[in-house]
C-alpha positions as a Markdown table, in Angstrom:
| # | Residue | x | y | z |
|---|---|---|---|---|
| 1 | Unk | 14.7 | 5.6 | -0.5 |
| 2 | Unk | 14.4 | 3.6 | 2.9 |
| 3 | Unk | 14.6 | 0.5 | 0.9 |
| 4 | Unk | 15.2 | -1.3 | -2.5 |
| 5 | Unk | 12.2 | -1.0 | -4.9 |
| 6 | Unk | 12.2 | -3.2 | -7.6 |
| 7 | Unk | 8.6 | -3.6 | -9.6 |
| 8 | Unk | 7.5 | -5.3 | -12.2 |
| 9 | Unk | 4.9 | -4.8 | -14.7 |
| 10 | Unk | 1.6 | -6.7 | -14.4 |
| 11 | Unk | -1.7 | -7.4 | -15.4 |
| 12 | Unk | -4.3 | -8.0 | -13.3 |
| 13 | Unk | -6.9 | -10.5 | -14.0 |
| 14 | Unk | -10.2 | -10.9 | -12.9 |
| 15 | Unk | -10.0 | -14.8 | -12.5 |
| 16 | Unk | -10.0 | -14.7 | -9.3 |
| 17 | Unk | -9.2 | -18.5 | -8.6 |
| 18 | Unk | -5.8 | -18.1 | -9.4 |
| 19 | Unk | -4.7 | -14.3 | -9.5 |
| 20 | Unk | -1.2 | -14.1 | -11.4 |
| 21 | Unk | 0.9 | -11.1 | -13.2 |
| 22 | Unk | 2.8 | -11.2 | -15.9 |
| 23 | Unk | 6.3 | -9.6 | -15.7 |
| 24 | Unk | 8.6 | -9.1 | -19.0 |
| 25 | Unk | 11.8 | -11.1 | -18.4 |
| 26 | Unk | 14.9 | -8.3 | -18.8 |
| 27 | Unk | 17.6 | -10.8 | -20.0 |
| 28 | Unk | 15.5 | -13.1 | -22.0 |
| 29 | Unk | 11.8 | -10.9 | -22.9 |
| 30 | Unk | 9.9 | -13.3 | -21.9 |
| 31 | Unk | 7.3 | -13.5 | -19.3 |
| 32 | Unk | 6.9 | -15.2 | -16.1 |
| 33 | Unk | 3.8 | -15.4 | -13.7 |
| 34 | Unk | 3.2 | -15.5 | -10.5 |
| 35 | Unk | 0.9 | -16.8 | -8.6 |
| 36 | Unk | -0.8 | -15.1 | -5.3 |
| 37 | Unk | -3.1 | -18.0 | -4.0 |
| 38 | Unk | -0.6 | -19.3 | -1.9 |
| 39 | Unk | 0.9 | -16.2 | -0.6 |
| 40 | Unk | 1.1 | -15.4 | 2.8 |
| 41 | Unk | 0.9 | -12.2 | 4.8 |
| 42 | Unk | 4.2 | -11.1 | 6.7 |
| 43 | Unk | 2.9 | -12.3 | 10.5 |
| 44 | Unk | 0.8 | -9.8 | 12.0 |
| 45 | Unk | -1.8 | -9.6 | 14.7 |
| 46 | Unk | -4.8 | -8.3 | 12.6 |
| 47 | Unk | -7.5 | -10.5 | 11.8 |
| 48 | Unk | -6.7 | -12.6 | 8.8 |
| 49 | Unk | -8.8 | -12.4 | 5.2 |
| 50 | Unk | -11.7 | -14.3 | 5.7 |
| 51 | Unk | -11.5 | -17.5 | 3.8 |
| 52 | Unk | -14.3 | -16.0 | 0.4 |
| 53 | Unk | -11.6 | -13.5 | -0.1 |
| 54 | Unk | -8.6 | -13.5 | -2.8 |
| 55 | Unk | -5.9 | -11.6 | -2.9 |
| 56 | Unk | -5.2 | -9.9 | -6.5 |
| 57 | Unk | -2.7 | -7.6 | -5.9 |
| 58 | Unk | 0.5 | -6.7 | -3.7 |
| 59 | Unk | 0.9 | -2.9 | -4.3 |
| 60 | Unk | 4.2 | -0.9 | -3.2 |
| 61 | Unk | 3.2 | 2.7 | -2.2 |
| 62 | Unk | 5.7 | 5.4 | -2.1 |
| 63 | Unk | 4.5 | 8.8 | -1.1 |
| 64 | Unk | 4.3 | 10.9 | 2.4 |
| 65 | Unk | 2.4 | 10.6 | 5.3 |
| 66 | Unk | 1.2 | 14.3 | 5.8 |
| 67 | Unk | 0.7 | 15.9 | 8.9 |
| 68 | Unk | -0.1 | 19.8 | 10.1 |
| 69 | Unk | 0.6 | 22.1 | 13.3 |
| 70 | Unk | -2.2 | 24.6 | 14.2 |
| 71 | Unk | 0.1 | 26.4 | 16.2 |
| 72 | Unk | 4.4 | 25.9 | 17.7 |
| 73 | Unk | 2.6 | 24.5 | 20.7 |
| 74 | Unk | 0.6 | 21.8 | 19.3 |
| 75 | Unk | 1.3 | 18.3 | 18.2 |
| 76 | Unk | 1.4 | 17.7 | 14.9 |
| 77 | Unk | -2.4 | 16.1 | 13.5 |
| 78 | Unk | -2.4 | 13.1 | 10.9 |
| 79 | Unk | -4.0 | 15.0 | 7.2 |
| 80 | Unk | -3.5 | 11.9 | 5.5 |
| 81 | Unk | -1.2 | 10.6 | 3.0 |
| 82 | Unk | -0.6 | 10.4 | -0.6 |
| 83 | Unk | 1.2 | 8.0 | -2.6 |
| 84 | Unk | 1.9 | 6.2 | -5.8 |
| 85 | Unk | 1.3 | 2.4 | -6.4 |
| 86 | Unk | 3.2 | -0.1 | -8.3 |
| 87 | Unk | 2.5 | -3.6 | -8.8 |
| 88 | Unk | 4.9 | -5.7 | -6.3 |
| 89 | Unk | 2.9 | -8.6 | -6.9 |
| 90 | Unk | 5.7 | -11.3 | -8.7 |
| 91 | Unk | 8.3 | -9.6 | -6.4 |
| 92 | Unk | 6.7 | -11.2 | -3.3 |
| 93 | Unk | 5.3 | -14.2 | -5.1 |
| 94 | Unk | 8.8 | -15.1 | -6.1 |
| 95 | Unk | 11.6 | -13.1 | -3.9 |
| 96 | Unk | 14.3 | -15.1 | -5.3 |
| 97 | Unk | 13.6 | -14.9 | -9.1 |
| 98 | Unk | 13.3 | -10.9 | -8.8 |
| 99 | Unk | 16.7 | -10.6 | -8.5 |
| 100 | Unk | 17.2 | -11.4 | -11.7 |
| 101 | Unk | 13.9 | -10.1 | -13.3 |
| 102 | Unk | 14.3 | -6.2 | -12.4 |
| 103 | Unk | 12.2 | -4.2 | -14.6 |
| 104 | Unk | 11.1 | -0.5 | -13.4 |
| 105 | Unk | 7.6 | -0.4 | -13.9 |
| 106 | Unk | 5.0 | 3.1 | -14.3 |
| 107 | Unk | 3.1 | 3.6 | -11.1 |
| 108 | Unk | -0.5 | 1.5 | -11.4 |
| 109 | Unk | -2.7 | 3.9 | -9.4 |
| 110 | Unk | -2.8 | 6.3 | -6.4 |
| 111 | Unk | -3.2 | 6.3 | -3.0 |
| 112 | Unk | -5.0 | 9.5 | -1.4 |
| 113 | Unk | -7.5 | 10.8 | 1.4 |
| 114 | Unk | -10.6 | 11.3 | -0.1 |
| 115 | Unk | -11.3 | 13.2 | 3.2 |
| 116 | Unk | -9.2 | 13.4 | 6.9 |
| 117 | Unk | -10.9 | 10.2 | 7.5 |
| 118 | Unk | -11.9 | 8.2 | 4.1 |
| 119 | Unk | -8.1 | 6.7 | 3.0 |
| 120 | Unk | -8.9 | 6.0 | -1.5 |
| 121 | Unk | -7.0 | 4.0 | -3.6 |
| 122 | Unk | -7.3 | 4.5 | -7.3 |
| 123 | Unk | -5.9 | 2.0 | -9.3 |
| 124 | Unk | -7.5 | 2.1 | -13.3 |
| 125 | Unk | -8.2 | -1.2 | -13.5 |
| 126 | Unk | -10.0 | -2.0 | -10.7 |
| 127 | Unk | -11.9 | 1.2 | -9.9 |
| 128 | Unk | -11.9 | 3.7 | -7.0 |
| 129 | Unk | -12.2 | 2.3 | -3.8 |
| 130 | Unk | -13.2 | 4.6 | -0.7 |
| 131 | Unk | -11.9 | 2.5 | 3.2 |
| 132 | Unk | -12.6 | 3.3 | 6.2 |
| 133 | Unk | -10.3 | 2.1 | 8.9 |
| 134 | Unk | -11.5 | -1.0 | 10.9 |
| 135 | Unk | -8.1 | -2.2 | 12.6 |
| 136 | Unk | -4.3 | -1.8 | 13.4 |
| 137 | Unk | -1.5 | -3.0 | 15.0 |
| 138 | Unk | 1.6 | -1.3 | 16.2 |
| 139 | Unk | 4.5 | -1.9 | 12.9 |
| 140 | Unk | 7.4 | -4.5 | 13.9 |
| 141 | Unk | 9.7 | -1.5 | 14.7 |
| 142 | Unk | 7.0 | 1.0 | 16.2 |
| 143 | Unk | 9.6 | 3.7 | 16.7 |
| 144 | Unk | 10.3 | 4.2 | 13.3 |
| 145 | Unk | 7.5 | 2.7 | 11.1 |
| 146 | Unk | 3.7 | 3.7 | 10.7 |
| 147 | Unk | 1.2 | 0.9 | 11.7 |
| 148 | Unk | 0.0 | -1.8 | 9.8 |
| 149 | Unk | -3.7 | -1.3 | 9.3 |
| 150 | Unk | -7.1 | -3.4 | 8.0 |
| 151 | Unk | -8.9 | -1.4 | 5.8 |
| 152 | Unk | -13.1 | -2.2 | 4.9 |
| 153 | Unk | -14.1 | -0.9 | 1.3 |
| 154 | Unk | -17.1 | 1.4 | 1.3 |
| 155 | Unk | -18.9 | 0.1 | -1.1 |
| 156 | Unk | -21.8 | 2.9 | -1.4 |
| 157 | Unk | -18.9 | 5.2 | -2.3 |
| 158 | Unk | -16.9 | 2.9 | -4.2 |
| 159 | Unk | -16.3 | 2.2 | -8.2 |
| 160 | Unk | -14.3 | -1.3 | -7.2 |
| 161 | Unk | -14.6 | -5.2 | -6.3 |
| 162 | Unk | -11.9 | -4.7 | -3.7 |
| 163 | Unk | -13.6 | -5.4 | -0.2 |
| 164 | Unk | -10.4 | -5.1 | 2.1 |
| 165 | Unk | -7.0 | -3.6 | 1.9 |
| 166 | Unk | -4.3 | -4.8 | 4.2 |
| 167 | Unk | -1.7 | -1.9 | 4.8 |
| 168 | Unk | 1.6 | -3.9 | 5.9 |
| 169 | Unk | 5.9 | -3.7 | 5.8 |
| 170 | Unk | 5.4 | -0.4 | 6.7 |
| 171 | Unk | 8.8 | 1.7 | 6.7 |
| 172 | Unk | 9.1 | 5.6 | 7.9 |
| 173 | Unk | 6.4 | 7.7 | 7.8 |
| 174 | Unk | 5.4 | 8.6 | 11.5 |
| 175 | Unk | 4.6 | 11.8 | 12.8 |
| 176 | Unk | 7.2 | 14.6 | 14.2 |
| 177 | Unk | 7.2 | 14.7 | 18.2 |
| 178 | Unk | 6.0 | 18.4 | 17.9 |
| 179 | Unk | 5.4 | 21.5 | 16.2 |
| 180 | Unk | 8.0 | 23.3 | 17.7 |
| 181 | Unk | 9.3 | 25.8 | 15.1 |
| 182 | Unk | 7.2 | 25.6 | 12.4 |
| 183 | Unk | 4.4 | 28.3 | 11.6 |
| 184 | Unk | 0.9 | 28.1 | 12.3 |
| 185 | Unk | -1.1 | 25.6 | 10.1 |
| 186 | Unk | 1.9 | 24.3 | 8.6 |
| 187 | Unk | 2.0 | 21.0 | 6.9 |
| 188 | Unk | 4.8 | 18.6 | 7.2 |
| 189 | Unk | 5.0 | 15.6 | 5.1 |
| 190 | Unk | 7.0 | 12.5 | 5.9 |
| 191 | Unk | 8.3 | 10.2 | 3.7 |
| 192 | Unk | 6.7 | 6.5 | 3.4 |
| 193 | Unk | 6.7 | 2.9 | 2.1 |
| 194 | Unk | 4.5 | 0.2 | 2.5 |
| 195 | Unk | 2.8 | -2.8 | 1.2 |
| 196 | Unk | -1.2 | -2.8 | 0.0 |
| 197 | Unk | -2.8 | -6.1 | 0.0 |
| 198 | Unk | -5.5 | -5.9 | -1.9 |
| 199 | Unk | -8.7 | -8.9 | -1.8 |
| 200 | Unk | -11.9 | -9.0 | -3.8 |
């Protein structure tokens, strides 16, 4: 793991005015909520959510970034990635009470390439939605970490409200420096986390 994940199990509503998840309370099974309206992005130099958006949902992805090598001598060429989401919604919303909330939650959707170029995310209860990527920035610690990206729903090829996905805390994931050693066509994958901000 390249670092702690601790989720929690929440519904998302389709209030948008006030998004909030409910998380079952391990000590005391009850629920808390949290609430996203006030929640800020880590700083970053993409261009913010425009001010008719709202944020619903902080997804953790796990998964690889894949990559192949058309021959020894080549660099290795970006395939994709794949991953599975889980709602880190509460965990952000309230860092402090999560410590002592930690329930391991089922993944909530998926994270895919629907083609080399068309990054999905398929999450049940908001739909299918197909991106295209519009921006991205280099990731705090570039020499380690994939960037952080801005991400446009397509919505002719879309099942979803979500209009933009921000792709941030990225950690691992980058390419290998070459093919060297590895057969033709070969695919190497690489593990990944990251944050998926999702807005409607």
């Amino acid at each position: 793991m390249l670092y702690s994940s601790i989720f929690a199990a929440c519904a998302l509503p389709l209030a948008f005015a006030a998004p909030f998840c409910t998380r079952q309370n391990s000590t005391t099974n009850g629920t808390a909520t949290c609430d996203l309206s006030t929640v800020s992005q880590p700083a970053n130099a993409l261009t913010p959510p425009s001010s008719d958006l709202h944020l619903i949902l902080i997804a953790h992805g796990e998964g690889t970034q894949n990559y192949t090598c058309a021959t020894p001598a080549s660099l290795p060429s970006a395939i994709g990635a794949v991953a599975e989401l889980y709602n880190a919604s509460c965990e952000v919303a309230n860092p402090s009470e999560a410590q002592n909330n930690i329930v391991q939650a089922a993944a909530i959707g998926n994270h895919f390439f629907a083609d080399l170029t068309t990054p999905a995310f398929d999450i049940p209860v908001l739909g299918n939605a197909k991106t295209k990527k519009v921006e991205e920035v280099a990731a705090p610690n570039p020499s380690a970490d994939i960037k952080w990206l801005r991400l446009q729903a397509q919505t002719s090829n879309s099942t979803s409200q979500v209009k933009y996905i921000y792709r941030l805390n990225t950690a691992g994931g980058l390419a290998p420096t070459s093919c060297e050693g590895r057969a033709e066509g070969e695919v190497v994958t690489v593990q990944y986390q990251a944050q998926y901000w999702v807005y409607v």
